[in-house]
C-alpha positions in Angstrom: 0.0 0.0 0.0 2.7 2.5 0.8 4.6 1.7 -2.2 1.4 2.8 -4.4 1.1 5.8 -2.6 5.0 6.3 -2.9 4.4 5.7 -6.9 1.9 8.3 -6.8 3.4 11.1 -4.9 6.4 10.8 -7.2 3.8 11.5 -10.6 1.7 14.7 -8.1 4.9 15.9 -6.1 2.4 18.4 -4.7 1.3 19.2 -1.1 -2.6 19.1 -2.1 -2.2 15.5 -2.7 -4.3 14.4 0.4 -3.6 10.6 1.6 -6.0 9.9 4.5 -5.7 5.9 6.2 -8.5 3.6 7.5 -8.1 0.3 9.1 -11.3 -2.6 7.2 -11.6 -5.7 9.0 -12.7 -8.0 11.8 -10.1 -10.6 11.8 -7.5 -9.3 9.8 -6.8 -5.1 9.6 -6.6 -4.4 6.5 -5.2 -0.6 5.7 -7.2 1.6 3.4 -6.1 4.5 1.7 -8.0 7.1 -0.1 -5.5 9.4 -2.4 -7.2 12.9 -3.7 -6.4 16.3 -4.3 -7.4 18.5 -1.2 -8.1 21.9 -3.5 -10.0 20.1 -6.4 -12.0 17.2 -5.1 -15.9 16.9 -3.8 -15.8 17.3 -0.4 -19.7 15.0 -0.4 -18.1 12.5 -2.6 -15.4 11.7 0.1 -17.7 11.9 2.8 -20.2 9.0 1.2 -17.0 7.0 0.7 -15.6 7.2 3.5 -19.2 6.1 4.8 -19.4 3.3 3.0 -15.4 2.0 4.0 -15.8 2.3 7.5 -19.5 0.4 7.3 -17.5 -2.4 5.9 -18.0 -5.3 8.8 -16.3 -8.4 7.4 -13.7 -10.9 8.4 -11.0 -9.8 6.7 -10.2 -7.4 2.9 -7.9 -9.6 0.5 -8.0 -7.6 -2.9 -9.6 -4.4 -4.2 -12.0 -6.6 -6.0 -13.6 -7.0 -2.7 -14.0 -3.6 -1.8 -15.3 -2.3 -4.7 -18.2 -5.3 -4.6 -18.7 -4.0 -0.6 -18.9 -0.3 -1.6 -20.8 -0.1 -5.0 -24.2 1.9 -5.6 -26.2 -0.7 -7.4 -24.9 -4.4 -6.8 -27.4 -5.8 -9.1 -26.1 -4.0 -11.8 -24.2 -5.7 -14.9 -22.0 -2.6 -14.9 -19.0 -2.0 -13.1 -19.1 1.1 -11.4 -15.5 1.8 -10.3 -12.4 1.0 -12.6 -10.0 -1.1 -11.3 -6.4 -0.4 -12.6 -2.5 -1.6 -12.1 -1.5 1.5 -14.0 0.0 4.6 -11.6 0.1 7.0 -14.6 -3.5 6.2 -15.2 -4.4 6.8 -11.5 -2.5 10.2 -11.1 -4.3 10.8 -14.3 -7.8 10.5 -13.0 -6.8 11.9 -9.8 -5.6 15.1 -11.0 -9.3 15.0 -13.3 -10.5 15.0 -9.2 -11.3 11.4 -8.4 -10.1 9.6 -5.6 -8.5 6.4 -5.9 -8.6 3.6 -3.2 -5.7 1.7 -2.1 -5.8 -1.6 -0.4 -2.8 -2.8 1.3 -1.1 -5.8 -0.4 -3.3 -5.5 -3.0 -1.7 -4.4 -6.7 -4.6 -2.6 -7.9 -6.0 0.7 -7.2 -10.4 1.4 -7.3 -10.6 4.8 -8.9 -14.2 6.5 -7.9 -16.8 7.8 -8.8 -16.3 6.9 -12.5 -18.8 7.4 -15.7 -20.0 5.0 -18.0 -17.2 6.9 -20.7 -14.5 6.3 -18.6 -14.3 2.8 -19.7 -14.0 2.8 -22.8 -11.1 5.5 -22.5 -7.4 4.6 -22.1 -4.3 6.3 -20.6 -3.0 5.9 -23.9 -5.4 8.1 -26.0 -3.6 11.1 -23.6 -0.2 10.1 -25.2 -0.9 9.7 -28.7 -2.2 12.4 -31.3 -5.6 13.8 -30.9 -7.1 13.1 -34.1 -5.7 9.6 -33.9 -7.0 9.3 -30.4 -10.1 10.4 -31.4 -10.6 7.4 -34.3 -9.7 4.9 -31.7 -12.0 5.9 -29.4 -14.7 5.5 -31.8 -14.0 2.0 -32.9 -14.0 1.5 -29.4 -17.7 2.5 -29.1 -18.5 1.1 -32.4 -17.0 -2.2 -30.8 -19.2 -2.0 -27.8 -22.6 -1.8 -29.9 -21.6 -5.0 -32.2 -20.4 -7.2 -29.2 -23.4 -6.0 -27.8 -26.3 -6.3 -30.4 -24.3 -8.5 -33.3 -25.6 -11.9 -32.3 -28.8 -10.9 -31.4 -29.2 -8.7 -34.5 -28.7 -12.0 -37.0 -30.8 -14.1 -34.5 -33.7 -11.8 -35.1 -33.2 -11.4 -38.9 -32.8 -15.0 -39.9 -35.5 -15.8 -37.3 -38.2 -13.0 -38.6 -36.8 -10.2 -40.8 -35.4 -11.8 -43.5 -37.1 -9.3 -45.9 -34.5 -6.7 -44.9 -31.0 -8.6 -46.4 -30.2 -8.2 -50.0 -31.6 -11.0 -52.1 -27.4 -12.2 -53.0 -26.8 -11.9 -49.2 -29.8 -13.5 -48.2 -29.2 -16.7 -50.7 -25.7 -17.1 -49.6 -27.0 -17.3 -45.9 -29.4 -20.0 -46.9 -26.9 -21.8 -48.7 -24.8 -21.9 -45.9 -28.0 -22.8 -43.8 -29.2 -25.3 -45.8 -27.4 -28.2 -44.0 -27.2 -26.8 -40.5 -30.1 -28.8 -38.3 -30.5 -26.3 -35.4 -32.8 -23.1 -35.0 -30.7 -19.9 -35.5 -30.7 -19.2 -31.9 -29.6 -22.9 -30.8 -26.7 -22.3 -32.9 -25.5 -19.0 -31.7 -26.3 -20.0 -28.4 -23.5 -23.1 -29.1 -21.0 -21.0 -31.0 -21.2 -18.6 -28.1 -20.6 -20.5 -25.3 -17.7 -22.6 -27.1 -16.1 -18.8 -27.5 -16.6 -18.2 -24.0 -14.9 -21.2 -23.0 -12.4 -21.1 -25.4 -11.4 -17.9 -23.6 -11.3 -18.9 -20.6 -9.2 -22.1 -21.3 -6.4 -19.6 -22.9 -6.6 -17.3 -19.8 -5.7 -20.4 -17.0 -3.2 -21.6 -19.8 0.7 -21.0 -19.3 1.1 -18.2 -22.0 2.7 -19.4 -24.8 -0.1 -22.8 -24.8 -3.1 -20.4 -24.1 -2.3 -18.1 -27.1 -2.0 -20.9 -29.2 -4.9 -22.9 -27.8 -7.2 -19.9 -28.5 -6.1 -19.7 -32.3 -6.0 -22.8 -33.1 -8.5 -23.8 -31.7 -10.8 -21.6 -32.8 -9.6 -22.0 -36.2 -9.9 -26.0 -35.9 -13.5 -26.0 -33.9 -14.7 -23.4 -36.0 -14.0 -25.2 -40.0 -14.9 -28.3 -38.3 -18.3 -27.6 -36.8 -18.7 -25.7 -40.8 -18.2 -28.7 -42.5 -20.1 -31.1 -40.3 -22.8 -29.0 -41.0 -23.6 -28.1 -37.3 -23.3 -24.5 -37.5 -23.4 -22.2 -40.6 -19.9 -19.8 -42.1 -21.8 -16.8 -41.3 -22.3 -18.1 -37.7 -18.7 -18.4 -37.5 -18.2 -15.0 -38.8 -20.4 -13.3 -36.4 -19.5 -14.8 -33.3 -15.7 -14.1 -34.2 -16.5 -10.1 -35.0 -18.3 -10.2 -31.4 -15.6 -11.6 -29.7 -12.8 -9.3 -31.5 -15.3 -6.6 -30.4 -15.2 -7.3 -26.9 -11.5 -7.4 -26.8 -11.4 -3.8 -27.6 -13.0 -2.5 -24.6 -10.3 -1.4 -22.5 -12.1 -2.5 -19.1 -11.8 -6.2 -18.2 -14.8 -5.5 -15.9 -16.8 -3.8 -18.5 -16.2 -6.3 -21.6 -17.6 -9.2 -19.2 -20.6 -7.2 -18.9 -21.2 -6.9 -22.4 -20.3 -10.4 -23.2 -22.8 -11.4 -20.5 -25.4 -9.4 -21.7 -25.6 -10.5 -25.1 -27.1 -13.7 -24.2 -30.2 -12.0 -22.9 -30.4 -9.8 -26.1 -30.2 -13.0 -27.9 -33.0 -14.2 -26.0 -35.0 -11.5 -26.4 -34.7 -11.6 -30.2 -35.9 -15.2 -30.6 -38.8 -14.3 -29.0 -39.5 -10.9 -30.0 -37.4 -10.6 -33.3 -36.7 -6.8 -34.1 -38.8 -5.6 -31.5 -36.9 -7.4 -28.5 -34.5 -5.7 -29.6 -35.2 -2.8 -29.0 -37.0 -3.2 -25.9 -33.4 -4.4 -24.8 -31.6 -1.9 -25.7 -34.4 1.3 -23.9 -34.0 -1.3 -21.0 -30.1 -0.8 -20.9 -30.5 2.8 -21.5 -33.0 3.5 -18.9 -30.8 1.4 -16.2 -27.4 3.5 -17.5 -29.5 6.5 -16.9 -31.0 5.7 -13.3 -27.5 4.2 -12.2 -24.9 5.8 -10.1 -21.6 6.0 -8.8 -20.7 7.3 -5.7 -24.2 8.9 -6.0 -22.5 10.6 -9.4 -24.4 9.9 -13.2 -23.1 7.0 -14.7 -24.4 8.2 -18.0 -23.0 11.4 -18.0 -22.2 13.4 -20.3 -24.7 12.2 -22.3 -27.8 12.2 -19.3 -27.8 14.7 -17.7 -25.9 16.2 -21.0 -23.1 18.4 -20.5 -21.8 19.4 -23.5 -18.7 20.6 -22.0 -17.3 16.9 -20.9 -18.3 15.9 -24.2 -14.7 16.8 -24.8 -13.4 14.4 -23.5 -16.0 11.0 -24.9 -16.8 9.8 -28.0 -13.6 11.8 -29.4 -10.7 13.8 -27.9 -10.3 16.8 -28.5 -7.0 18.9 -28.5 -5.2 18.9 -24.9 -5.1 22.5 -25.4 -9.1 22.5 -26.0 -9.8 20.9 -22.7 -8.9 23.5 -20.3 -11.6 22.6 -17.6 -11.9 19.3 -15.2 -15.0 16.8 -15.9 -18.2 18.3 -14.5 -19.8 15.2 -13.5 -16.9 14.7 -10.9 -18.3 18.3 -9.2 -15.2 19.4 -8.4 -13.9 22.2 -6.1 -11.7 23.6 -8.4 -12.5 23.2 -12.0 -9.8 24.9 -13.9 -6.8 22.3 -15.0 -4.8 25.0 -17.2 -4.5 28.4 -18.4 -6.2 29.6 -21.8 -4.2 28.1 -24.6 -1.9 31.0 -26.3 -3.3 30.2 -29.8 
């Protein structure tokens, strides 16, 4: 714990950098530390988590993990809402954008609070390449969220009901591939799915060099196989491969599990609904992103409530030199971060 908060002080060397200490646990004491800016940060915000820390009665705190599942607004909620990180440069980052970050003792990574539904699909790494580059990434990255999201689902529902929306050459090379496959369209993504999923997982509990090659191979293998013994169909294949590309590209851990795990009730929905489920999925998902919190902060801001100045800092990124005041939904003191650019 003090070596994190060593790492940090030498990326804020600055006396505002507040680190205030609390003991969590029955058995075991685990030490806590919150790390913020003094001048910039909410003084409410602190005060609910500090709160919820010290409400904490359990055994014993092994891992951040933990304390962010003890703490959370809505623990029902798919979403993550705190980022977990390993990274110090992304931690001073968000700290000097006013969050706090939480550091458990012996554990490597740091909770960084309260957080928007934005921040995770934004890197540390957009900061240190050019904007307009940034900016393309960023994009792909929400781009990759909606097809991991609503890709399977999406052919479920078009196969199942509206076929009169492909193109008549598309549409005949999907029933020729079809032709031999056995199963229901949702049967079939349901298998390809969950053979991806474990697939995955197999490559993560791997040694390293095996998983990677497990995973390619693998897939490659299961995938031309299960084609040609007529179990699934090539555009099956196809689909579920784009999807789980997609959800690679989320820079979250937390948050691509959440979208992996929710395209199975999307799919659901679509077999029974078609179109229609759909969309009634996807105003659910919006409705929950709008009612959620964290630390009794908007997860969907900047988009509701909108504040068009954070937009900034979203779906692109603009110029450093363009983004001249903190994020609004993080209320801080002080919301100035630099001067007016001399352009």
């Amino acid at each position: 714990g003090s070596q994190n908060v060593a790492m940090l002080r030498r990326y804020i060397p600055n006396r505002e950098l507040i680190i205030k200490e609390l003991t969590v646990g029955v058995r075991g004491k685990s030490k806590v530390f919150i790390v913020y800016l003094g001048d910039v940060a909410s003084e409410e915000v602190l005060q609910e988590l500090e709160d919820r820390i010290k409400q904490i009665q359990i055994d014993v705190i092994i891992n951040t993990g933990e304390l962010s599942e003890l703490i959370e607004d809505n623990p029902y909620s798919p979403f993550p809402q705190f980022i977990l990180t390993e990274r110090p440069d992304a931690v001073a980052s968000q700290i000097l954008q006013g969050r706090f970050a939480v550091i458990v003792d012996r554990s490597p990574s740091v909770l960084i609070a309260p957080v928007t539904v934005m921040s995770f699909l934004q890197s540390i790494d957009d900061y240190s390449t050019r904007w307009l580059a940034a900016s393309l990434i960023r994009l792909l990255r929400f781009f990759a969220f909606m097809i991991t999201l609503f890709l399977p689902s999406t052919y479920v529902a078009i196969i199942s009901y509206n076929y009169e929306v492909i193109p008549l050459k598309l549409f005949l090379s999907i029933a020729e591939s079809r032709v031999v496959v056995p199963f229901p369209p949702i049967i079939e993504a349901l298998l390809m799915e969950i053979t991806i999923e474990m697939m995955r997982e197999a490559g993560v509990r791997l040694p390293a060099p095996i998983g990677q090659t497990v995973g390619i191979v693998g897939g490659i293998v299961i995938g031309q196989a299960a084609v040609q013994a007529g179990i699934v169909s090539n555009i099956m294949v196809i689909i579920v491969s784009a999807t789980a590309i997609g959800s690679f590209i989320i820079p979250s851990y937390d948050m691509g599990t959440a979208i992996r795990m929710l395209r199975f009730p999307m799919m659901l929905l679509a077999v029974m609904f078609g179109s229609i489920g759909i969309m009634i999925g996807a105003m659910t998902l919006i409705a929950h992103l709008i009612s959620l919190e964290s630390l009794g902060t908007p997860y969907a801001s900047p988009l509701a409530p909108f504040r068009f100045a954070d937009m900034k800092d979203s779906f692109i990124r603009f110029p450093l030199w363009k983004m001249i005041t903190r994020p609004k939904s993080v209320r801080t003191i002080q919301s100035n971060r630099q001067g007016k650019p001399k352009r």
